[in-house]
N, C-alpha and C positions, 0 to 999 in steps of 0.2 A: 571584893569578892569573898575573903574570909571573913567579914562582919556576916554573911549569910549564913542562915543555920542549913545544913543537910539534911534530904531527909533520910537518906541511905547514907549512910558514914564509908559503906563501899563506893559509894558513887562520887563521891568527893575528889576533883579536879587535885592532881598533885603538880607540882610544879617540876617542868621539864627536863630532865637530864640532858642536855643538850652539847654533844660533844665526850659526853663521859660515855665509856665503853664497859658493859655492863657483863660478865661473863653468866651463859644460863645456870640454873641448879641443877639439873640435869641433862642429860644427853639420849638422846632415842637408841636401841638398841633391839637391833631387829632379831626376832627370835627363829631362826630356821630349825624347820621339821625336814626330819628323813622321810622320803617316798613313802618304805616303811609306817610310819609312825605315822603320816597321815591315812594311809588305806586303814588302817587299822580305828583309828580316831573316827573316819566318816561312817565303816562297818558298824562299828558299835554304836552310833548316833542313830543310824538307818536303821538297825533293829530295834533301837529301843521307840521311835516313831510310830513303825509297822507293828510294836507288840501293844500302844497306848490305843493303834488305831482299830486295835480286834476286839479291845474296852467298850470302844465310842459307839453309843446308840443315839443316833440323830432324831430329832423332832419331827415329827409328819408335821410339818406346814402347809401342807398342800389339801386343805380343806377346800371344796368344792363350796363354792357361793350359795346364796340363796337365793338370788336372779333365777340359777340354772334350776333351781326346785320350782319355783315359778312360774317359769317355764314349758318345764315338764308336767307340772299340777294342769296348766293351760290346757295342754297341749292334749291330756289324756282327758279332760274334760269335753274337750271340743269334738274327739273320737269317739270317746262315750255318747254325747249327748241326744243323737238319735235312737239311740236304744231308753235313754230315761226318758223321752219324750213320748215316745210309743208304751212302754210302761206304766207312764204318769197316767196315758190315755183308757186306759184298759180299767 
């Protein structure tokens, strides 16, 4: 298996420590916040949120189809149409 070349030199199979007791390089260290110090923390996050979001002008997406013009083009045609027809006639 060493004659093989890798193609990630990270990825490379190392050979087992098996038995050997490895101590970690570091250790987790939980960081506690005072009551205090977090109201304060989410205060100031929450206003600065509510003040980016009185910035934000949103996109009208909400373009009406052109089916519904369609439609309506139809629709106003088809009400009209006895009056262009008596017009036409005249």
């Amino acid at each position: 298996m060493e004659s093989v070349q890798s193609v990630n030199q990270n990825m490379k199979n190392s050979s087992f420590n098996v038995g050997i007791i490895q101590p970690p390089d570091s250790y987790y260290k939980p960081v506690l916040y005072s009551h205090v110090q977090a109201s304060r923390d989410f205060n100031r996050l929450d206003e600065d949120i509510y003040q980016s979001m009185k910035k934000y002008e949103g996109k009208d997406t909400r373009k009406t189809p052109k089916s519904v013009f369609v439609a309506l083009g139809a629709a106003a045609l088809a009400i009209c149409y006895p009056i262009i027809k008596t017009a036409l006639k005249k």
